[in-house]
C-alpha positions in Angstrom: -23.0 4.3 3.2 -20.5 3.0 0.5 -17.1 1.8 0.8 -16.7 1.8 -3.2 -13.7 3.8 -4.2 -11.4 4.2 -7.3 -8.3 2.3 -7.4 -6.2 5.5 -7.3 -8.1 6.5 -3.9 -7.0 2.8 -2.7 -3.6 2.7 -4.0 -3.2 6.1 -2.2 -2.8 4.3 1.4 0.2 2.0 -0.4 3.1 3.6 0.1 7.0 3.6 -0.1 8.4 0.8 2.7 4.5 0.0 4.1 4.1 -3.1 5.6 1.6 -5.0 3.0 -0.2 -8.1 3.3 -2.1 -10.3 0.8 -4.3 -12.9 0.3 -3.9 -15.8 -2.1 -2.0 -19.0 -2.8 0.2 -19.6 -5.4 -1.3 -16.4 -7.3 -4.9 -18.0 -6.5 -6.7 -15.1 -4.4 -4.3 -12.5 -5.2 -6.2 -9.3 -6.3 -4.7 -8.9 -9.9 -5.8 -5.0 -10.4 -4.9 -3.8 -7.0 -1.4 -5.7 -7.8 -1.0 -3.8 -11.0 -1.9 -0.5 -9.8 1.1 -0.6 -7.4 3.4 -1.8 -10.1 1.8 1.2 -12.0 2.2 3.8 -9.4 6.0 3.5 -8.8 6.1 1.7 -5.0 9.2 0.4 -3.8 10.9 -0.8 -0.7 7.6 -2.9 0.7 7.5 -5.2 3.2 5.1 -8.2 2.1 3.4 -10.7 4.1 1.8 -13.5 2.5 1.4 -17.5 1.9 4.1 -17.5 -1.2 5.3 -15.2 -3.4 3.6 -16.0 -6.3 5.1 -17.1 -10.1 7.3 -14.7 -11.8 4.8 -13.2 -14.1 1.6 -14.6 -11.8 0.2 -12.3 -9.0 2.1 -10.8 -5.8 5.3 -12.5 -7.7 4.9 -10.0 -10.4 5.7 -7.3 -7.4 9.0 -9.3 -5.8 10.1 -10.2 -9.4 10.3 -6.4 -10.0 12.7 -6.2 -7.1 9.4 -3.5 -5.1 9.6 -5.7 -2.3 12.7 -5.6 0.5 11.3 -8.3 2.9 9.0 -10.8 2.3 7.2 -12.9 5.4 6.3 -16.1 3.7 6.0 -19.9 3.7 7.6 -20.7 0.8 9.2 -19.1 -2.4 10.0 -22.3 -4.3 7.5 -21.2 -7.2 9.3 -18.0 -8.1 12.9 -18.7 -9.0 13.3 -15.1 -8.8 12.4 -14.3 -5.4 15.5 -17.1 -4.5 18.2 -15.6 -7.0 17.1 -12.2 -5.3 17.6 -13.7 -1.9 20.7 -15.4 -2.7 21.9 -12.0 -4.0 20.7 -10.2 -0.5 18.6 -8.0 -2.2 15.3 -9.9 -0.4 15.1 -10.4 3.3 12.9 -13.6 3.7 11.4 -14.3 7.0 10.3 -17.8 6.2 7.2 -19.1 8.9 5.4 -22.7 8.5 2.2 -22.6 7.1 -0.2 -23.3 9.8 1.5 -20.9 11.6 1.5 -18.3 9.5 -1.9 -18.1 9.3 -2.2 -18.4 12.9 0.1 -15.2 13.3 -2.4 -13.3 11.2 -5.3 -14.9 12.7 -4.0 -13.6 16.2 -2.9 -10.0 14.5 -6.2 -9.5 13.5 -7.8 -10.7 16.6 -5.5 -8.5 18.6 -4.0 -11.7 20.4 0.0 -10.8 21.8 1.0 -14.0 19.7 0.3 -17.6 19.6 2.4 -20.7 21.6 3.7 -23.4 19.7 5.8 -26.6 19.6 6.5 -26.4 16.2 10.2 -25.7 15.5 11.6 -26.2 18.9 15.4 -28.0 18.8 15.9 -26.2 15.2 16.8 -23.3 13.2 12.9 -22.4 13.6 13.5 -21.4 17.2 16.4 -19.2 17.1 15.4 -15.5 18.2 12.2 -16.5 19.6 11.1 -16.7 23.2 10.2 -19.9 24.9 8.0 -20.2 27.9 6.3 -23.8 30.0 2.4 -24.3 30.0 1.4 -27.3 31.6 5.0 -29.1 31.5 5.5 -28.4 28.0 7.8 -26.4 26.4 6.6 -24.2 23.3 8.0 -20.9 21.3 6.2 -17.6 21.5 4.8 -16.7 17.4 4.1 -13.0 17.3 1.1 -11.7 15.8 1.2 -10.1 11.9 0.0 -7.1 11.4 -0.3 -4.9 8.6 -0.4 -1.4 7.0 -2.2 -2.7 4.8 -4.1 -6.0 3.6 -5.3 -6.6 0.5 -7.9 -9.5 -0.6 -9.3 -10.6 -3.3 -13.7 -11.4 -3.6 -16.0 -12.9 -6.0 -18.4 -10.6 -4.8 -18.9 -7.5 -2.5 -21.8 -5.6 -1.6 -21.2 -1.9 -1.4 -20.6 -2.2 2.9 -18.1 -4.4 2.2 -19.4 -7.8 3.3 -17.3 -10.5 1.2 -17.9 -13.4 -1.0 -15.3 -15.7 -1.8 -14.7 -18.1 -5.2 -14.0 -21.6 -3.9 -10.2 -22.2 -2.9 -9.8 -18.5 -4.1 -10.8 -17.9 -0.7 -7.7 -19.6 0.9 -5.9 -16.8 3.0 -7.9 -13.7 2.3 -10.2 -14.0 5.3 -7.6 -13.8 8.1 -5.7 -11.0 5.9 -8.9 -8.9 5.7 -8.9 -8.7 9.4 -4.9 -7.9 10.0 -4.6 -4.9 8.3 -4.7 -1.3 9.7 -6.4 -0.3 6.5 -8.6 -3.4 4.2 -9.1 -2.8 0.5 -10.7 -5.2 -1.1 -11.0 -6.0 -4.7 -13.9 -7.4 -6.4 -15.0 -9.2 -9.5 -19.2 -7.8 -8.7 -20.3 -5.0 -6.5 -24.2 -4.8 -5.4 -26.1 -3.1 -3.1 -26.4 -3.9 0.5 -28.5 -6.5 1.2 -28.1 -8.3 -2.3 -26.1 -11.1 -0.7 -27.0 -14.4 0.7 -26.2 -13.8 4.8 -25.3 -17.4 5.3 -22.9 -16.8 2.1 -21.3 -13.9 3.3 -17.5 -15.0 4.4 -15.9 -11.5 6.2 -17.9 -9.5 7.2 -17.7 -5.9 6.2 -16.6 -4.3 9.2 -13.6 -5.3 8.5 -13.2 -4.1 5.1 -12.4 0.0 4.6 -12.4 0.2 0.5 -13.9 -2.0 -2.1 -12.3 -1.1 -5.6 -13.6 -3.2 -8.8 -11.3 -5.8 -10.4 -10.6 -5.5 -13.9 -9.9 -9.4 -14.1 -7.2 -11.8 -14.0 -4.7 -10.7 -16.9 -2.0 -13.6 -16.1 -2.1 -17.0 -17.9 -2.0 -19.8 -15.3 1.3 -22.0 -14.4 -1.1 -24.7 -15.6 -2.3 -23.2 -18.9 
């Protein structure tokens, strides 16, 4: 069994207004040809859900600074001046979420969890919307899980099942994304066969992964280059 598939088989599941999310921090984890093959294929209108949004010109950035995205769920947007101007402008909803609990959100979307209880927020702007409930004598807000159409991650390595290697802090987010999404692709820098992998390496396992597509590389120069 292989889960190897071309990036135009992959890129058919990303669609006009999907909900997408991706792994990666400050461009770091993002997968860079899975990023350009949507800029490539013409999608607009998606809804992103992800740590940051990137650089201008530096992964998942390069898709809100081309004005494809109409809602990002995100901690921060402070490294892509465009992503404010666009927000300013109201041409990008932003859903801003703290960052521990935006990775608990996906944690508990991918675990199938009905959402998460936490303190964090309560008395300010953070709050408004959301339902509280009392556990124990304290008072906490009710996160929803995230969920996704699709989630895309980024791996050093893949064997062809679709068990997943990460490179150092390059693993950051993508393990909780792989889990959240309907539909997993996963992109690459090495493929091998199953059983090629170091078990005690091996960071998601692949029953959670649906397509493994090659990476053609980073093609980006760094903030810090």
């Amino acid at each position: 069994m292989t889960k190897v598939a071309s990036l135009e088989k992959a890129l058919s599941f990303i669609t006009d207004e999907c909900v997408l999310m991706y792994g990666g921090f400050g461009g770091v984890g993002n997968p860079p040809t899975i990023i350009n093959g949507i800029l490539e294929k013409g999608v607009k209108d998606l809804i992103l859900i992800g740590n940051d949004a990137g650089f201008p010109e530096i992964g998942i950035g390069k898709i809100v600074s081309r004005e494809r995205a109409k809602k990002l769920i995100t901690t921060h947007i402070g490294s892509n001046p465009i992503a404010g101007k666009l927000m300013v402008e109201g041409k990008l909803e932003v859903e801003f979420c703290p960052q521990g609990i935006l990775a608990e959100r996906i944690r508990a979307g991918g675990a199938g969890l009905g959402g998460i209880l936490s303190d964090i927020g309560i008395g300010s702007v953070i709050e408004k919307g959301k339902q509280k409930v009392l556990v124990g004598g304290r008072e906490f807000l009710i996160e929803t899980p995230l969920q996704a159409d699709v989630a895309i991650v980024h791996a050093k390595k893949a064997d062809t099942y679709g068990n997943l290697i990460y490179d150092k802090s390059a693993r950051n987010t993508n393990p909780i994304v792989a889990t959240a999404g309907k539909i997993t692709i996963a992109e690459a820098e090495e493929i091998v066969e199953v059983g090629e992998l170091d078990p005690e390496s091996i960071i998601t396992p692949g029953i959670y992964v649906d397509f493994i597509v090659q990476s053609k590389g980073v093609d980006w120069k760094w903030a810090w280059e």
